[in-house]
N, C-alpha and C positions, 0 to 999 in steps of 0.2 A: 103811506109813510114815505117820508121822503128818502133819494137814495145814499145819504149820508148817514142816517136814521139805522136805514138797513145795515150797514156796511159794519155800525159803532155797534150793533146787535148783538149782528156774528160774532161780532170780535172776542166781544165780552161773555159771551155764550160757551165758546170757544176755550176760552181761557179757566173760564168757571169752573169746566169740567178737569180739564187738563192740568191744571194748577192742584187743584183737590189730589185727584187721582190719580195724578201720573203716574206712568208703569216705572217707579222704581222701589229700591232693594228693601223689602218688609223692616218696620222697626219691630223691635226687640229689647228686649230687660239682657240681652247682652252687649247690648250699647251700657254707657253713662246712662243710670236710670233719671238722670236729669234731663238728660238731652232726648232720652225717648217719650218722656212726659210732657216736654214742650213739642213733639215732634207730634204727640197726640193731640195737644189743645189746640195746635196749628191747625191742623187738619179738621178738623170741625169749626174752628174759626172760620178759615179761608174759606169751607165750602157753604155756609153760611151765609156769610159778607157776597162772597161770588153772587150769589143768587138776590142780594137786596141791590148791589149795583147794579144788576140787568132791570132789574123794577122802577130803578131811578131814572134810565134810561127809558124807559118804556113811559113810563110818566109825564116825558117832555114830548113826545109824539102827538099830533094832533087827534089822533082817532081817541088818545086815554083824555084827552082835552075836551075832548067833546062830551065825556061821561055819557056815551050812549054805547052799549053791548053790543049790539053787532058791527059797530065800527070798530071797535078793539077786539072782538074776541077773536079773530083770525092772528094777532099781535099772542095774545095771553095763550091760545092752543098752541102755535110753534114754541113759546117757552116753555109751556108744559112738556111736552114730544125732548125737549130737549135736556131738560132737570136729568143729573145722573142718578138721583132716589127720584122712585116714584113721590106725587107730592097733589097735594090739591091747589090749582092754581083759581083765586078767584077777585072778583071785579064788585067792588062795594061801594054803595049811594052813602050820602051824608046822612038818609034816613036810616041805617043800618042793615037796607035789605042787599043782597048782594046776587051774582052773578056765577056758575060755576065752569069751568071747559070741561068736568069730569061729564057733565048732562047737555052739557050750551043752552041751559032757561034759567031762569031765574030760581034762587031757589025759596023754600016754603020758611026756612028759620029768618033769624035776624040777627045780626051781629053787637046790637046796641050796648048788650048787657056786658060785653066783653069788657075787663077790665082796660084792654090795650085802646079800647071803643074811644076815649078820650084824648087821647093822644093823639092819633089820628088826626082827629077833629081837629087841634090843634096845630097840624103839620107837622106833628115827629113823628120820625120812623119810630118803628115797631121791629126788635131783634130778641128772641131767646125768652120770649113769652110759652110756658107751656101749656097746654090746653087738650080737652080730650074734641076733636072735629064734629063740631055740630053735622056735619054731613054726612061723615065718612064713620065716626066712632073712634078713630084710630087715635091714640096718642100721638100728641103732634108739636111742635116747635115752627111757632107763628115771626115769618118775617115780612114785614109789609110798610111799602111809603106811601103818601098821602100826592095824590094829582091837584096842582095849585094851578088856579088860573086867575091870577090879578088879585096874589097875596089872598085868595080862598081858595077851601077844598072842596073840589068840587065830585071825589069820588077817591078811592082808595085800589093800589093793585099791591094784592097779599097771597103767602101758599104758607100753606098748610103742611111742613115736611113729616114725613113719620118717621118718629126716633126709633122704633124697630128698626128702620131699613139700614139707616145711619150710625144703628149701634152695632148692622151687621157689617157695613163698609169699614170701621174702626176693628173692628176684630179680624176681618181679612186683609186688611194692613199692618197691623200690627203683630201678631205672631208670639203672644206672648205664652210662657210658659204655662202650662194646665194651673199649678196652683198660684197663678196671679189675677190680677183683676184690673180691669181701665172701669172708671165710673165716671160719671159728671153728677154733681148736685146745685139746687139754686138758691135762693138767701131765702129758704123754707124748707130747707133738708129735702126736698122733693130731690128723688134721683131722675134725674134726665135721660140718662146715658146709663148703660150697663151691662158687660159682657154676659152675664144670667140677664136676658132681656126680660124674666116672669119679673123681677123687682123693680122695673121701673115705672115710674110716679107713686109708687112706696115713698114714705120720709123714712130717713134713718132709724126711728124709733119703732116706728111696723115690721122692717128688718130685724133691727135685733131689738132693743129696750130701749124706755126712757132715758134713761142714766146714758147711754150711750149717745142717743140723739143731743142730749146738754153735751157732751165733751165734743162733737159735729160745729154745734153754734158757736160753742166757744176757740176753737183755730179758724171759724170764720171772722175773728178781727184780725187776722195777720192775711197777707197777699198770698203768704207760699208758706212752705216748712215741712212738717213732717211731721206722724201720730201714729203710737202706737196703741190697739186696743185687740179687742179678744171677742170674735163673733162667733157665733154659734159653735162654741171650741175651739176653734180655729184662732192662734196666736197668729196675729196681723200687724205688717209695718209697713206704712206709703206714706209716699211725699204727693205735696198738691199743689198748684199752681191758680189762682183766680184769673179770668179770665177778663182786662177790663172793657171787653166787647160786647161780650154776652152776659156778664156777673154771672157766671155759673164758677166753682169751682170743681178743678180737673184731680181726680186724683189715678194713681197707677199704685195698686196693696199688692204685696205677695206672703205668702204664709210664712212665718218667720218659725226658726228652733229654738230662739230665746227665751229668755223666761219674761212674761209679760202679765201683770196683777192688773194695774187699771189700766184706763186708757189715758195715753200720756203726749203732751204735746210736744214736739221738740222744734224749738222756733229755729230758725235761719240763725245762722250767725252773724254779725255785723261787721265790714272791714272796714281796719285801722284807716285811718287819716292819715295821709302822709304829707 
């Protein structure tokens, strides 16, 4: 790798971590619960995105040009080593079969059948796909660019994050009160993210009911707002935010003393024109 290559690496390697996680002051539902909800979706955006630009960079290197394994897998192990979640970092043919740093062989599945499998092929990245790890088992959130050489793909570098670890990095920043809640869901009520990490890739309606899961769908045509509803007794009111990175929607629920019958949507209010 050349020493320019090296140098854009670090940098970004560097930044990825730091940027996500920096040692500063835990958010909190005593903030602006608005500013603490974006200060959550950030925070999984960034760290995210972080880890797809270091791939985009990795991509433009000649050893990931070359689509042969042992020329990049010393490239894809010091990325792994350096991810702040543990994560599956792997190295994928146009045939679907792939390459992993958690073994350094080849491995026995194939990625063909993946929905995201297409895309790829294609040349578009891959962000905020959920998937359970053909490898590892783990629940995981698929980020991965495609290695073009003369307008084709000639191989793919993708990891595999696991949203346990990620849903445990947002709750040791965040600091929110016992009876609140950070979640993330995606345009299939799948929960992504969730501080009860046993409910995630549950849909809303596994959680609590059907009828609940249609009032989920239906505040996903607006970008943001707010919903009140009533889970398992528990009278609930959170605001959410969509994410147009990852289409996940973010929400932040706390137990409300209100009186709450169904579940109710309260849209954004719209400012005057002046």
């Amino acid at each position: 790798m050349s020493k320019f290559f090296a140098l854009l690496l670090s940098a970004i390697l560097m930044l990825s971590s730091v940027s996500s996680w920096a040692e500063s002051p835990s958010t909190s539902l005593h903030l602006e619960p608005q500013a603490a909800l974006g200060a959550y979706k950030g925070l999984v955006e960034d760290h995210l995105s972080g880890v797809l630009r270091t791939e985009r960079v990795l991509a433009l290197t000649s050893e990931a040009r070359s689509a042969r394994w042992e020329a990049v897998r010393p490239l894809l192990e010091r990325f792994r080593n350096d991810l702040t979640t543990d994560a599956t970092v792997w190295f994928m043919l146009p045939d679907g079969s792939y390459y992993l740093t958690d073994t350094g062989q080849l491995s026995p599945q194939n990625l063909k059948d993946r929905a995201y499998f297409p895309r790829l092929m294609a040349g578009k990245d891959v962000l905020g796909d959920l998937v359970i790890s053909k490898s590892t088992g783990y629940r995981s959130v698929v980020v991965a660019t495609p290695v073009m050489v003369n307008g084709a793909v000639v191989a793919a570098i993708g990891v595999s994050v696991r949203l346990r670890l990620l849903s445990e990095l947002v709750e040791a920043s965040m600091k929110l009160p016992r009876n609140a809640y950070f979640y993330a869901i995606d345009h299939d009520t799948k929960i992504a993210l969730h501080r009860n990490v046993e409910r995630m890739f549950k849909t809303v309606s596994e959680v609590g009911d059907e009828s609940l899961g249609e009032a989920f769908r239906a505040i996903m045509k607006n970008d943001q707002g707010a919903m009140n509803y009533t889970l398992n007794g528990k009278k609930m009111h959170s605001i959410f935010q969509k994410s147009s990175i990852l289409g996940w929607y973010f929400f932040i629920a706390q137990e409300s003393q209100g009186v709450i019958d169904e579940p109710k949507v309260i849209k954004p209010s719209k400012r005057k024109k002046r």
